[in-house]
Backbone as JSON Lines, residues from 0, in Angstrom:
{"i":0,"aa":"X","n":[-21.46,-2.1,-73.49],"ca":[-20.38,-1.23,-73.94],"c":[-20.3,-1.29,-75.45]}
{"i":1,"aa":"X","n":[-20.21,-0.18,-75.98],"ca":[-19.9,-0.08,-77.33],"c":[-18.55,0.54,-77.58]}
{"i":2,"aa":"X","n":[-18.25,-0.13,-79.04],"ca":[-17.08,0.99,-79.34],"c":[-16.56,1.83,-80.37]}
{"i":3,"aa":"X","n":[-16.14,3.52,-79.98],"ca":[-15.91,4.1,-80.9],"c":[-14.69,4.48,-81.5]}
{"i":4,"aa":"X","n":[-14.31,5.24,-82.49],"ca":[-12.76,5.4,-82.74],"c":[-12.6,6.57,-83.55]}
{"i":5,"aa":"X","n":[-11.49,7.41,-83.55],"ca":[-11.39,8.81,-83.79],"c":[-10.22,8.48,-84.88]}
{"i":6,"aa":"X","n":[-10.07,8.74,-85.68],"ca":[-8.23,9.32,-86.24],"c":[-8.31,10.47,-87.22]}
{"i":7,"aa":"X","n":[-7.17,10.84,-87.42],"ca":[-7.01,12.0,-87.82],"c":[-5.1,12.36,-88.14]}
{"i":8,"aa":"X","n":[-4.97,13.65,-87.98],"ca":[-3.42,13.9,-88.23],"c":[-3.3,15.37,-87.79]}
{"i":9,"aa":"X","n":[-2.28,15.08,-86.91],"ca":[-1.77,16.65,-86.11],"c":[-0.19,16.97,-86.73]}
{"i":10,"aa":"X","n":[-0.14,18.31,-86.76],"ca":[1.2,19.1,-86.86],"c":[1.61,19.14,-86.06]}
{"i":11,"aa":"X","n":[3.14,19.24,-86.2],"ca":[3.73,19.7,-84.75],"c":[3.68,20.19,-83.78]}
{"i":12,"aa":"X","n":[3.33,20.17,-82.88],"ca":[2.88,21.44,-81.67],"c":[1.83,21.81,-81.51]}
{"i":13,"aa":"X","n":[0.78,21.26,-82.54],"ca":[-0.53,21.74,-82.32],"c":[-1.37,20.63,-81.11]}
{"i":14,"aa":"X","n":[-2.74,20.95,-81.49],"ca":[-3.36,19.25,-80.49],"c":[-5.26,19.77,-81.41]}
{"i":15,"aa":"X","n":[-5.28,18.27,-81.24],"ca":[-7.02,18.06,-81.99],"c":[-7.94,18.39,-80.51]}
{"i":16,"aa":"X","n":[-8.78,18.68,-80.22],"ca":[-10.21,18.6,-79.07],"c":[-11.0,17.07,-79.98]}
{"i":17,"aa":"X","n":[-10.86,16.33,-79.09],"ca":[-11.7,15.31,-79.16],"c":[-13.24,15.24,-78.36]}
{"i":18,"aa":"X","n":[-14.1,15.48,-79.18],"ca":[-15.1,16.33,-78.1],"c":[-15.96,14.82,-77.64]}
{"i":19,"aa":"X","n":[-16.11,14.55,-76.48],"ca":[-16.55,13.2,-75.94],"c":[-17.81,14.23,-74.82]}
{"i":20,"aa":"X","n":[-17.88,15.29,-74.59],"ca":[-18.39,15.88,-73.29],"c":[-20.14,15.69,-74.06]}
{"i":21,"aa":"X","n":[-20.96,15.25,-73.16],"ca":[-22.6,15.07,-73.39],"c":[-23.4,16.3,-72.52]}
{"i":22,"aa":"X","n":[-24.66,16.73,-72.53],"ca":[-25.22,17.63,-71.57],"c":[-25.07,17.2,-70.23]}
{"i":23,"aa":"X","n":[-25.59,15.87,-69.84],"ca":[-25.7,15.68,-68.86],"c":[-24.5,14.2,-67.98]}
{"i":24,"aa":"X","n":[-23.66,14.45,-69.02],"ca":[-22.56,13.84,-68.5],"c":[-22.6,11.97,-68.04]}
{"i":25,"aa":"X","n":[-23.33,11.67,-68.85],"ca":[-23.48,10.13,-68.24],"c":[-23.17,8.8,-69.28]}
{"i":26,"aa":"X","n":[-22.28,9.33,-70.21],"ca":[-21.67,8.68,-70.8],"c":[-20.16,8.53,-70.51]}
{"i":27,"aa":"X","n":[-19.53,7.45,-70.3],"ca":[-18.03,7.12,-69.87],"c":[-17.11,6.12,-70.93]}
{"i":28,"aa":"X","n":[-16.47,6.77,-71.13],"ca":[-15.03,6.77,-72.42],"c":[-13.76,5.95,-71.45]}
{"i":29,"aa":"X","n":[-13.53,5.12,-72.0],"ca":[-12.21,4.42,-71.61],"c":[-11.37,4.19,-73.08]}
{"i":30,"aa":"X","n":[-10.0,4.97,-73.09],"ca":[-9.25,4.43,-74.36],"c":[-8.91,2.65,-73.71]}
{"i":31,"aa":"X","n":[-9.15,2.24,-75.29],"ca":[-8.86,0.51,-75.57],"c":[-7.41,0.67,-76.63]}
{"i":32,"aa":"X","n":[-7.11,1.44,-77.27],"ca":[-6.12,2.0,-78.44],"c":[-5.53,3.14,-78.4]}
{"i":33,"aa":"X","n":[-4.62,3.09,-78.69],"ca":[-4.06,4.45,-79.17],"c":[-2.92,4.07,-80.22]}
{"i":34,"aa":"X","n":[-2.43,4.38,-81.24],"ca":[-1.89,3.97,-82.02],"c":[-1.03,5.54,-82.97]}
{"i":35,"aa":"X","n":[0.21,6.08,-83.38],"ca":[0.34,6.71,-83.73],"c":[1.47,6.14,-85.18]}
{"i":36,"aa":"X","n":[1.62,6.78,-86.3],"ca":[2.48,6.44,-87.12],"c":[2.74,7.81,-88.22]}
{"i":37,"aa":"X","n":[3.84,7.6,-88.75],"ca":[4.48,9.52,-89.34],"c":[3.88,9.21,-90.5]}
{"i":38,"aa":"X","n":[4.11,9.91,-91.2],"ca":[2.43,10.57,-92.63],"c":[3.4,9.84,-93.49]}
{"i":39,"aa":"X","n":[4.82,9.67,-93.68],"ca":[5.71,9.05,-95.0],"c":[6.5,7.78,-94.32]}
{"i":40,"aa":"X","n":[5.51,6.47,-93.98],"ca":[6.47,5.53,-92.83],"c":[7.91,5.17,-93.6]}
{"i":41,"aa":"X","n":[8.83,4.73,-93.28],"ca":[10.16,4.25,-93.83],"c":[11.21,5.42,-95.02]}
{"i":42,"aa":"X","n":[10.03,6.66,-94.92],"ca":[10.44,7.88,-95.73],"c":[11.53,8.81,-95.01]}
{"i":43,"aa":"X","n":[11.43,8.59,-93.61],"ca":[11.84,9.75,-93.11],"c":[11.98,9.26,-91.92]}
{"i":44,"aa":"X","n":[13.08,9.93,-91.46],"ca":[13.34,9.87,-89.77],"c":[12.87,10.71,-88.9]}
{"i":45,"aa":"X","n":[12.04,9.79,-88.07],"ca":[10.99,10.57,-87.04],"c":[11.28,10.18,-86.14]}
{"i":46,"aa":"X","n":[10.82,10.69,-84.72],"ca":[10.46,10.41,-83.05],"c":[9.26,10.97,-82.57]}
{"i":47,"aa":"X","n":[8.39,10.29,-82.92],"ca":[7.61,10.94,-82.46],"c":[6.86,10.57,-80.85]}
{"i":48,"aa":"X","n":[5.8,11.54,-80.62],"ca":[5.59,11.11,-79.07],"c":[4.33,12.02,-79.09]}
{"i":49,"aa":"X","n":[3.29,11.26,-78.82],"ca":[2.01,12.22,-78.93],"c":[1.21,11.44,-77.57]}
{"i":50,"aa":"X","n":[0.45,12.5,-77.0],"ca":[0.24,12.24,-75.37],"c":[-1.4,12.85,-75.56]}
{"i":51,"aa":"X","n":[-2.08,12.4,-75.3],"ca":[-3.63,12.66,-74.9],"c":[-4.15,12.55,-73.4]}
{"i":52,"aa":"X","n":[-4.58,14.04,-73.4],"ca":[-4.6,14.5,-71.48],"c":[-6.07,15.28,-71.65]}
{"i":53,"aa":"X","n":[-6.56,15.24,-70.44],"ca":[-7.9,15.34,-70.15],"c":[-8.2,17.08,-70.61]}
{"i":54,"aa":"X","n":[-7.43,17.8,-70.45],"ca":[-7.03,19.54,-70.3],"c":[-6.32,19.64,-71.73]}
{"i":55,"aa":"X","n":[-6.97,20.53,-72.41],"ca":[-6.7,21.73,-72.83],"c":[-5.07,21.55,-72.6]}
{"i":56,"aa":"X","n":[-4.14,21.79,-73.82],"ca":[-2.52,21.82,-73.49],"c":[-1.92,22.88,-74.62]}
{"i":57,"aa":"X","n":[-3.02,24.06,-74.62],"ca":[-2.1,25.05,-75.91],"c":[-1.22,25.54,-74.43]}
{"i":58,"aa":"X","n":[-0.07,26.46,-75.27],"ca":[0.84,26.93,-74.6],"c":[1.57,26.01,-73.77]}
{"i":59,"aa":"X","n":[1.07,24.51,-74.14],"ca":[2.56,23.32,-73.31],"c":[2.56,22.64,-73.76]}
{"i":60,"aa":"X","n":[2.75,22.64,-74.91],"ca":[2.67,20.98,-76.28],"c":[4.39,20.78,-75.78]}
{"i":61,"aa":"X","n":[4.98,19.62,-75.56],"ca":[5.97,19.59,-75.6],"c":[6.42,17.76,-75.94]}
{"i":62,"aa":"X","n":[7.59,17.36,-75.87],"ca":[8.13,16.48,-76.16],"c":[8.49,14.99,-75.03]}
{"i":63,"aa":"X","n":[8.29,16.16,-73.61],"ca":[8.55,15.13,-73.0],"c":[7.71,14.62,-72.08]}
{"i":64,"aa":"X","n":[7.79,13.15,-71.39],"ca":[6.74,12.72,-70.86],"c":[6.48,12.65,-69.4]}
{"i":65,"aa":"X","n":[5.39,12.66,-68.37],"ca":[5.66,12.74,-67.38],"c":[4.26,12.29,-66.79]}
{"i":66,"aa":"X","n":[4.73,10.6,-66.19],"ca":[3.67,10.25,-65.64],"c":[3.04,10.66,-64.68]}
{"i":67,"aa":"X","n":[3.6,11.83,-63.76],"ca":[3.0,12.18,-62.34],"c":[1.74,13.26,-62.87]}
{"i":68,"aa":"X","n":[1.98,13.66,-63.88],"ca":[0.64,14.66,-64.73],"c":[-0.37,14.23,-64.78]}
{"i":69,"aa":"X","n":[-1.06,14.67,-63.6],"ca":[-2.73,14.5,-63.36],"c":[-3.52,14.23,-64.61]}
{"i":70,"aa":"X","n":[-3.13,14.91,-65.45],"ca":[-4.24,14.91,-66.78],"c":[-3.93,14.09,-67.96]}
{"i":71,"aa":"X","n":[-2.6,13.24,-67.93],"ca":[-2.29,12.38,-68.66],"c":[-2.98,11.28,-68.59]}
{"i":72,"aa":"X","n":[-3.39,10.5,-69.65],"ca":[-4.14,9.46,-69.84],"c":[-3.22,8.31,-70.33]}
{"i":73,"aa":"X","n":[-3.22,8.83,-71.81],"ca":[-1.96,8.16,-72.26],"c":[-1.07,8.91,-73.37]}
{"i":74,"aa":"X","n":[-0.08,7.69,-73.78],"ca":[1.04,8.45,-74.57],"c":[1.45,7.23,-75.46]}
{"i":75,"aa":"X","n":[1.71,7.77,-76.61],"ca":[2.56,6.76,-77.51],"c":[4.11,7.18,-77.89]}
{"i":76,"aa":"X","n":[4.56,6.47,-78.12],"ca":[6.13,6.67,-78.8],"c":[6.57,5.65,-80.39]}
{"i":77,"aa":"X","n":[7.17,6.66,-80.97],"ca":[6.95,5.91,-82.3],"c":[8.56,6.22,-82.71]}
{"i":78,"aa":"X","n":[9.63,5.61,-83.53],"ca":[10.62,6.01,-84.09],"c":[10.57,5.07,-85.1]}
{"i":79,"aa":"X","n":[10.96,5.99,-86.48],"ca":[11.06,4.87,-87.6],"c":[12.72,5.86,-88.06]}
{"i":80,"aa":"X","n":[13.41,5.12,-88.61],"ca":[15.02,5.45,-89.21],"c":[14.64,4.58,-91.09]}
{"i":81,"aa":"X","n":[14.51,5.47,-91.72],"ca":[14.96,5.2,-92.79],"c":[16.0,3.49,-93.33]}
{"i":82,"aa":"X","n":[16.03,3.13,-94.17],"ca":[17.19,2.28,-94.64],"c":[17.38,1.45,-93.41]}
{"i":83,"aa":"X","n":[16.86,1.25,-92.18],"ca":[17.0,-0.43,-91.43],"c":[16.32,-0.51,-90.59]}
{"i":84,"aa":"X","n":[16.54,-1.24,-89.52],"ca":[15.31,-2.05,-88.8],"c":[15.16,-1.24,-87.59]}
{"i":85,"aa":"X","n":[15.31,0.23,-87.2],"ca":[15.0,1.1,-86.39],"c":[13.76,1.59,-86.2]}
{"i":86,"aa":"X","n":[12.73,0.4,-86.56],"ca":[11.55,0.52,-86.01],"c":[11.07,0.84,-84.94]}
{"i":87,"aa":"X","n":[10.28,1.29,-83.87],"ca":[10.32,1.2,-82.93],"c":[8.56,1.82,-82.25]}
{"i":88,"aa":"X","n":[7.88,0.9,-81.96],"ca":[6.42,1.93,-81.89],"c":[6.07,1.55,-79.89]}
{"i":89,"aa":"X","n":[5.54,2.33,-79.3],"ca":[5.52,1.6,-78.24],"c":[4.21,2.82,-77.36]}
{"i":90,"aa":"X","n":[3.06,2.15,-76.65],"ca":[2.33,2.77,-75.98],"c":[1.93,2.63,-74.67]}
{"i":91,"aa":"X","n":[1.36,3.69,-74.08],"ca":[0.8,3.47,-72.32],"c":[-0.56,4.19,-72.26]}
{"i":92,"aa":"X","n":[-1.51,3.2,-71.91],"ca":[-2.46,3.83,-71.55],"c":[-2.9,3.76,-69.85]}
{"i":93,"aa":"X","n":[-3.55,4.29,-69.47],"ca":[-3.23,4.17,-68.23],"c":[-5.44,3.75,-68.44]}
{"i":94,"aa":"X","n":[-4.96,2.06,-68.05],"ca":[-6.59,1.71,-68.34],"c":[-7.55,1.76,-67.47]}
{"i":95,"aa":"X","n":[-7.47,2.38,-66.15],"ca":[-8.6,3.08,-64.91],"c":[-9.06,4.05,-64.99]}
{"i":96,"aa":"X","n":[-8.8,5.18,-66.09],"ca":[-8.97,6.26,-66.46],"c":[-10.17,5.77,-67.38]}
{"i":97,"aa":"X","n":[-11.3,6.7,-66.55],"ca":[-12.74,7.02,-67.46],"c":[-13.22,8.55,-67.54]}
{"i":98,"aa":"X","n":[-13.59,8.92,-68.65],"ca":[-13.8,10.14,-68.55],"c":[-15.39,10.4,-69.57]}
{"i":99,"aa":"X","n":[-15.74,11.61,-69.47],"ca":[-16.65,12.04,-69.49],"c":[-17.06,12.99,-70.27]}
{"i":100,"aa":"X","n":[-15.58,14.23,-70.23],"ca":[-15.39,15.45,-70.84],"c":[-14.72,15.17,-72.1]}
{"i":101,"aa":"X","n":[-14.09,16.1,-72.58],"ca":[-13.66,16.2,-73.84],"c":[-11.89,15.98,-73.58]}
{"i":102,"aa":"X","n":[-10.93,15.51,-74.39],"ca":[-9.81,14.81,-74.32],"c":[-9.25,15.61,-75.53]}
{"i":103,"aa":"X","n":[-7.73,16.06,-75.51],"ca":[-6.9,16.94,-75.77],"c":[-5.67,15.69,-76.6]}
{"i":104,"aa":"X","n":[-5.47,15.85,-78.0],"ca":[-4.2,15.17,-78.36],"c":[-3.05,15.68,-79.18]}
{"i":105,"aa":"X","n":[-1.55,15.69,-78.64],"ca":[-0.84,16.56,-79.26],"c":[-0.23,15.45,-79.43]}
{"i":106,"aa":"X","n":[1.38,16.1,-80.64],"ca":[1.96,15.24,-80.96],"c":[3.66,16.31,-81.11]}
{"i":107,"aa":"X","n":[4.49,15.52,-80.74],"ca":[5.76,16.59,-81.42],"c":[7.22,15.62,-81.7]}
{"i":108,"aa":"X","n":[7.49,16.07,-82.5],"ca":[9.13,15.05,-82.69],"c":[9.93,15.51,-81.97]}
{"i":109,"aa":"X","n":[10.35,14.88,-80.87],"ca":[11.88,14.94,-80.21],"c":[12.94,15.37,-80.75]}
{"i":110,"aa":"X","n":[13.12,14.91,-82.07],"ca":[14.25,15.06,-83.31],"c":[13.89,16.3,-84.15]}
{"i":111,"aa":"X","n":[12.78,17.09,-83.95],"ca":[12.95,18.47,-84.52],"c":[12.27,18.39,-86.17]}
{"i":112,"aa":"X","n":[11.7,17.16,-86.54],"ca":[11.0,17.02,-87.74],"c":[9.86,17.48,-87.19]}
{"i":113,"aa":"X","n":[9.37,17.93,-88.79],"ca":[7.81,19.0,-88.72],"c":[6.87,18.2,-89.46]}
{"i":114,"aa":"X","n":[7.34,16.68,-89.88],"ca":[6.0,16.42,-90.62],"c":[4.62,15.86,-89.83]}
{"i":115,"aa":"X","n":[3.25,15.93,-90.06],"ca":[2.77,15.54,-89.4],"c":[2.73,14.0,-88.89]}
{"i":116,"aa":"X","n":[1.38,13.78,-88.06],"ca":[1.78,12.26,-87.4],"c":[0.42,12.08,-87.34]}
{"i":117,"aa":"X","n":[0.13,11.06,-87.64],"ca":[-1.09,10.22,-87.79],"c":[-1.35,9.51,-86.52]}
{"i":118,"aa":"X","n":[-2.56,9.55,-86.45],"ca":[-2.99,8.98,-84.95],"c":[-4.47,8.0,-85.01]}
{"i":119,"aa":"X","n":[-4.65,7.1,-84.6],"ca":[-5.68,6.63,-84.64],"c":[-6.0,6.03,-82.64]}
{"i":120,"aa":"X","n":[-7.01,5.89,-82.64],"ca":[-7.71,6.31,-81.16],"c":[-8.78,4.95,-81.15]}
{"i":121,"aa":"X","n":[-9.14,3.92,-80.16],"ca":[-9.91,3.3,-79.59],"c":[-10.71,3.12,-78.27]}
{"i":122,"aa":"X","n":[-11.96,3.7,-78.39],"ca":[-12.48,3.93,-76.74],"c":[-13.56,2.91,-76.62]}
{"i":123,"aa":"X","n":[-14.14,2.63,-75.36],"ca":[-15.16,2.01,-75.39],"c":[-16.0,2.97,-74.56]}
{"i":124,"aa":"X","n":[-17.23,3.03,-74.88],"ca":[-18.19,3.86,-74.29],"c":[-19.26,2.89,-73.27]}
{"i":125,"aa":"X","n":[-19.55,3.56,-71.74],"ca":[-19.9,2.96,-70.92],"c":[-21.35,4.07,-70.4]}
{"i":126,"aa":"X","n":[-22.53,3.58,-70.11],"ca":[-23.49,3.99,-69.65],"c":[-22.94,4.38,-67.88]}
{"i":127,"aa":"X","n":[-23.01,5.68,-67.27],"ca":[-22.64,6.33,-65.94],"c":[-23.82,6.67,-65.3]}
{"i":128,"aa":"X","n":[-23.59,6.28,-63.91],"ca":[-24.74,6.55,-62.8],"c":[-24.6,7.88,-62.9]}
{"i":129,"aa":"X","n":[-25.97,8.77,-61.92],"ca":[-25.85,9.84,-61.77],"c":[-24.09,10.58,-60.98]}
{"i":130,"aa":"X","n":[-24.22,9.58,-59.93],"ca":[-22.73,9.57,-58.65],"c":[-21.81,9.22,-59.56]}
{"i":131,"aa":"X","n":[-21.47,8.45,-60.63],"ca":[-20.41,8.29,-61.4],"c":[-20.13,9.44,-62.24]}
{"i":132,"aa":"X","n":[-21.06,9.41,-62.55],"ca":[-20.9,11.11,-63.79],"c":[-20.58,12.06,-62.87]}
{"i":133,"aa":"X","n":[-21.21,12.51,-61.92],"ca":[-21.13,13.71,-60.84],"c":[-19.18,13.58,-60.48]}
{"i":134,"aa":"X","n":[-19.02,12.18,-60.2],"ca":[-17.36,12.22,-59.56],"c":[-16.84,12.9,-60.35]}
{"i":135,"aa":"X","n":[-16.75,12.26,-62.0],"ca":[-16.46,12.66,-63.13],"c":[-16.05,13.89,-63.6]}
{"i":136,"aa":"X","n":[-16.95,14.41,-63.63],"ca":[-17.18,15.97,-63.34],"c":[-16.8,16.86,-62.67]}
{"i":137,"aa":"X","n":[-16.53,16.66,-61.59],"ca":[-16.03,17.01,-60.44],"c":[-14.32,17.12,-60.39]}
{"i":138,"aa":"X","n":[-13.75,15.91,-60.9],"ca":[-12.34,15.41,-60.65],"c":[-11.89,16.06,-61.75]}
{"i":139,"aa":"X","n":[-12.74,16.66,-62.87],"ca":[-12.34,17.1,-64.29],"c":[-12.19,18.78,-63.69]}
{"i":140,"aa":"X","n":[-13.01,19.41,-63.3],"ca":[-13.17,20.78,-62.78],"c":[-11.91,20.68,-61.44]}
{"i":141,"aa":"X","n":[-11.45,20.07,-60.72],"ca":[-10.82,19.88,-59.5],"c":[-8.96,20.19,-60.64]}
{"i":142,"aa":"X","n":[-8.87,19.3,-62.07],"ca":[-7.97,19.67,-62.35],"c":[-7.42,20.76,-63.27]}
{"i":143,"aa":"X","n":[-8.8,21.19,-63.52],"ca":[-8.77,22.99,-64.09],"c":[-8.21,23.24,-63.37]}
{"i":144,"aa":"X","n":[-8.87,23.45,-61.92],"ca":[-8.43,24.92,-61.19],"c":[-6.86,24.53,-60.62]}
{"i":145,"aa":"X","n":[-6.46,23.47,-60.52],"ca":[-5.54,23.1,-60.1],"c":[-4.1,23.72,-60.98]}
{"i":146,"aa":"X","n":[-4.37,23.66,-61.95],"ca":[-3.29,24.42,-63.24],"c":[-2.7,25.53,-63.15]}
């Protein structure tokens, strides 16, 4: 197993394509990290909450969270308050989740701030049988059509 790592910075409502998908599908991604923090820390009062799901999420970037969502992987939660100790950073990854395809990350403040949010990402990459990749694949297309 090796390991790789992504970061970057999303706007409100938008989401990055993290492109992980190979031709023949036999490489397997497990997040080890996820880590999010606001672009001005102790500057500004934020909530933020940024969620990385297997699908494509234009037209449903939203704020709130919901573990029964097939395509959720994981999610972070972050609140910083200005002037005192209203720190608050906290994450879930859900660590049985391996994937194959390409991974979707949005981010939005609860509290209605627009600045962006910084994200940094830890996966480990795993060599997949033909039958492992094939499930893979399969369970990824099973929650397209399902939408």
């Amino acid at each position: 197993m090796s390991k790789i790592s992504f970061r970057g910075r999303l706007p409100m409502g938008l989401q990055d394509k993290i492109n992980l998908r190979t031709v023949k599908g036999k490489v397997g991604y497990k997040i080890t990290k996820f880590q999010i923090i606001n672009e001005d820390p102790g500057a500004s009062s934020v909530e933020l909450i940024a969620k990385i799901y297997t699908k494509d999420q234009t037209g449903s970037i939203n704020p709130l969270v919901d573990f029964t969502e097939s395509d959720l992987i994981a999610m972070a939660y972050y609140i910083d308050k200005p002037g005192g100790n209203d720190f608050v950073g906290e994450n879930v990854i859900f660590d049985d989740v391996v994937v194959n395809q390409n991974i979707f990350i949005s981010a939005q403040d609860s509290g209605g701030n627009t600045k962006e949010c910084n994200y940094y990402i830890e996966m480990e990459s795993m060599a997949l049988s033909d039958l492992e990749s094939t499930m893979l694949t399969l369970k990824n297309l099973r929650t397209v059509t399902s939408r």
